[in-house]
FITOR-284383 format. One record per residue (C-alpha): x, y, z; residue number from 1; residue in three letters. Coordinates in nm, 3 decimals. Last residue first. Example, Ala and Ser with C-alpha at 12.3 -4.5 7.8 and 13.67 -1.06 7.14 Angstrom:
{r {1.367 -0.106 0.714} 2 'SER'}
{r {1.230 -0.450 0.780} 1 'ALA'}
***
This chain:
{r {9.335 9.459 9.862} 147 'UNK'}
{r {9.686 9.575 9.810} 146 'UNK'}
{r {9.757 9.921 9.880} 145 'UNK'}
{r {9.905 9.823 10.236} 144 'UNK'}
{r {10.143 9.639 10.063} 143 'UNK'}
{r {10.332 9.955 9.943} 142 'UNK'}
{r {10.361 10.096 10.296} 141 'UNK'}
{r {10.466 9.761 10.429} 140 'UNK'}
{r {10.757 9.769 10.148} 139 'UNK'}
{r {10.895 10.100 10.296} 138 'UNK'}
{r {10.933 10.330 9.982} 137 'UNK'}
{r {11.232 10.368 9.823} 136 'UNK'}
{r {11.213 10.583 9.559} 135 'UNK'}
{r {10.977 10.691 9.284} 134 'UNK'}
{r {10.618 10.541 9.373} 133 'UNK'}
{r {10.269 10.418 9.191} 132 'UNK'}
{r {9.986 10.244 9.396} 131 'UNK'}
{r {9.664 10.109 9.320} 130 'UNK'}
{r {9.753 10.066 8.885} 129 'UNK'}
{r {9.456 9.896 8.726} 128 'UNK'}
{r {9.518 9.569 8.595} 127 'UNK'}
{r {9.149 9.381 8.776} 126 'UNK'}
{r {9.403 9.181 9.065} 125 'UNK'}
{r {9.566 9.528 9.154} 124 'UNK'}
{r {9.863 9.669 9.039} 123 'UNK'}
{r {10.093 9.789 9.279} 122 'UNK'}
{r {10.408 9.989 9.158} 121 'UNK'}
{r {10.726 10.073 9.272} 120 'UNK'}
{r {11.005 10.348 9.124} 119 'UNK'}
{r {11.352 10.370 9.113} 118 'UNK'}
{r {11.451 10.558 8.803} 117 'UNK'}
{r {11.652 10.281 8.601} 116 'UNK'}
{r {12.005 10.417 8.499} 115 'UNK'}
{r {12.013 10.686 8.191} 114 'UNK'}
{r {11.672 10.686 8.241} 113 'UNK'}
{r {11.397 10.465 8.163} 112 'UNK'}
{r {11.112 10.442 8.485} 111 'UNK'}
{r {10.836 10.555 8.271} 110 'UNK'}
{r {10.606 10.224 8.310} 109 'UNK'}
{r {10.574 10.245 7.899} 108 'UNK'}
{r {10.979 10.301 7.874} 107 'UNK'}
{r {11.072 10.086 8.138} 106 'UNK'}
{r {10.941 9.745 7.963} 105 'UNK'}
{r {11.155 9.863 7.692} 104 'UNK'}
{r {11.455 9.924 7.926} 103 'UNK'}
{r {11.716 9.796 7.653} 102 'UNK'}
{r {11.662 9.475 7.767} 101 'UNK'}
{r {11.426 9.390 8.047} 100 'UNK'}
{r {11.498 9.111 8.256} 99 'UNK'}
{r {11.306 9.008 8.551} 98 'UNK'}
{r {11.382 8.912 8.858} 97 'UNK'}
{r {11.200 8.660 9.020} 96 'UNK'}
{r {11.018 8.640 9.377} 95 'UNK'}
{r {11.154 8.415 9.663} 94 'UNK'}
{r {11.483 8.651 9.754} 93 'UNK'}
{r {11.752 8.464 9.910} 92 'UNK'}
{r {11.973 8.701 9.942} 91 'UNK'}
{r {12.260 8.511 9.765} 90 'UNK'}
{r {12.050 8.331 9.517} 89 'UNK'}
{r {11.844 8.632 9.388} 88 'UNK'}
{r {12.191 8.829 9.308} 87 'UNK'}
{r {12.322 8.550 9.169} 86 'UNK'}
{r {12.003 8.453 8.934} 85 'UNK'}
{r {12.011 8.861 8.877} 84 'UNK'}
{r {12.327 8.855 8.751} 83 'UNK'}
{r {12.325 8.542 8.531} 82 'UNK'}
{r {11.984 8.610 8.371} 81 'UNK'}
{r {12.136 8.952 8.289} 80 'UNK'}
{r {12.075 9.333 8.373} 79 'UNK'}
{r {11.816 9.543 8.287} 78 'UNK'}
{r {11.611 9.557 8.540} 77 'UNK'}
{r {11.259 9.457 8.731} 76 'UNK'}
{r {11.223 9.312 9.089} 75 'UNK'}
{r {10.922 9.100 9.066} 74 'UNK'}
{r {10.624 9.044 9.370} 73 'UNK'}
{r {10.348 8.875 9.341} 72 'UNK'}
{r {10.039 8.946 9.594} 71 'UNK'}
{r {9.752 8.731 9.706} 70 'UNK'}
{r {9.750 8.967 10.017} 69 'UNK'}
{r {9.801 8.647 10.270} 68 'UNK'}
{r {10.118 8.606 10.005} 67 'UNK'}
{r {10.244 8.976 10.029} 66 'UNK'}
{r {10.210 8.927 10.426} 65 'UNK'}
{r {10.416 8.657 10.418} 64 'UNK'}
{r {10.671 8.779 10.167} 63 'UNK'}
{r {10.762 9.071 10.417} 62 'UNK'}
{r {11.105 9.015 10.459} 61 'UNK'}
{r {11.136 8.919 10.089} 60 'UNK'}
{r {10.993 9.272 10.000} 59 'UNK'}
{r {11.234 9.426 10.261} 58 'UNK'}
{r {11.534 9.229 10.080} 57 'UNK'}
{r {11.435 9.407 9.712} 56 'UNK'}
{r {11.468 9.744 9.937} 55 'UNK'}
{r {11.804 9.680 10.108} 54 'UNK'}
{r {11.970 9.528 9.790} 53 'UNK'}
{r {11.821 9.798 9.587} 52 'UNK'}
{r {12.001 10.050 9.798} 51 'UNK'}
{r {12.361 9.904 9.855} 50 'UNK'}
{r {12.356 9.735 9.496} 49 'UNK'}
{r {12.416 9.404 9.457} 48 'UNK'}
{r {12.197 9.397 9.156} 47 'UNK'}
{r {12.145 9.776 9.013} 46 'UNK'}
{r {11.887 10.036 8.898} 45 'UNK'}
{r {11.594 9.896 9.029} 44 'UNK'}
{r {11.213 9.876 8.887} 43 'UNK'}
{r {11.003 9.733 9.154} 42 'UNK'}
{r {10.683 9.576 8.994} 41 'UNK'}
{r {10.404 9.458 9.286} 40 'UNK'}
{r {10.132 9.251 9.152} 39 'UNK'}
{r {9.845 9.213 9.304} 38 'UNK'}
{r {9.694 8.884 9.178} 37 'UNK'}
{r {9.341 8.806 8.914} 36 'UNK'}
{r {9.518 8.846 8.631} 35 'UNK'}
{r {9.853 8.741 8.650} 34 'UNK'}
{r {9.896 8.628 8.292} 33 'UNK'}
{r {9.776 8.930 8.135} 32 'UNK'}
{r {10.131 9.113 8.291} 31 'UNK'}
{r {10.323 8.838 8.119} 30 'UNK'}
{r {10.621 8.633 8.266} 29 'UNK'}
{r {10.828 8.434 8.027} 28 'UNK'}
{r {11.066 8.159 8.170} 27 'UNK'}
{r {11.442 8.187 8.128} 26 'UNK'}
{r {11.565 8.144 8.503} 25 'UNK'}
{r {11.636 8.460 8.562} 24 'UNK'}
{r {11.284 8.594 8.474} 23 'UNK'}
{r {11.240 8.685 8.108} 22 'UNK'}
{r {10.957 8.970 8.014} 21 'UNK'}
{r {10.606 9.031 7.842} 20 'UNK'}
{r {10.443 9.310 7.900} 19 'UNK'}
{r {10.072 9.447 7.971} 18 'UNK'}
{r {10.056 9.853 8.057} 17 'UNK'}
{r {9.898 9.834 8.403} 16 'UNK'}
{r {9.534 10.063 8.324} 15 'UNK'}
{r {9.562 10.383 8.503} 14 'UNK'}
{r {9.382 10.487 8.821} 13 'UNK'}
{r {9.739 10.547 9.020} 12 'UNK'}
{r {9.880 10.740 8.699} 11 'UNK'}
{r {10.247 10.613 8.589} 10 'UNK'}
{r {10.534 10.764 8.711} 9 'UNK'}
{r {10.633 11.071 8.666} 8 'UNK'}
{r {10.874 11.179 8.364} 7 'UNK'}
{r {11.146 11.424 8.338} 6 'UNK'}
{r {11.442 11.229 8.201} 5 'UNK'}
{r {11.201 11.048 7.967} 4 'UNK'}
{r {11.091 11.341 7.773} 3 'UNK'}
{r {11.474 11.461 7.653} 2 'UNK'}
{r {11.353 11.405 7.301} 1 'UNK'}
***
């Protein structure tokens, strides 16, 4: 009953469990849709939060080396369209943020809690998990598992 509070994140190895989400702006985004990209997921307890603001803004500081890596990047909560389209707008951030009510999505990437457990994950362009983090770590560091 009380498994979630104690999980790890997913396996690096492990097949990417496929989902299906709203960005801010209303359109669907689907794991088997991005076949063939790195795709970073950073689930984040807050918008406008002191730490998630400072680690969603390191991704957009390095959004050219995530694009000469073929890499998408999507900040991942439960919180509106409307917050996250204002929290996108006013830092500028050029990846979407994706909705995920009632933590669903966080339940098969174990990152549901009673707030979102930060974590990060890489998922290389074949759906198999490269690189699997709680925290904060440096958005270089996470890159550097793209290939």
């Amino acid at each position: 009953m009380l498994d979630w509070l104690f999980s790890d994140p997913l396996q690096v190895g492990a097949a990417a469990p496929d989902f299906s989400l709203s960005d801010q702006d209303g359109k669907t985004v689907t794991l088997a849709s991005l076949h063939g990209h790195n795709v970073v997921l950073v689930f984040y307890p807050g918008d406008d939060t002191m730490v998630c603001t400072k680690q969603l803004c390191e991704f957009r500081d390095h959004w050219a080396e995530a694009k000469q890596k073929n890499t998408l990047v999507f900040g991942i909560n439960p919180q509106s369209a409307e917050s996250h389209g204002k929290f996108q707008g006013k830092h500028k951030l050029p990846f979407p943020l994706l909705i995920d009510p009632g933590q669903k999505m966080g339940v098969a990437y174990h990152t549901r809690g009673l707030i979102v457990k930060r974590t990060v994950y890489l998922i290389g362009p074949d759906g198999v998990i490269r690189y699997a983090k709680r925290g904060k770590p440096d958005a270089a560091e996470v890159l550097a598992a793209a290939r």
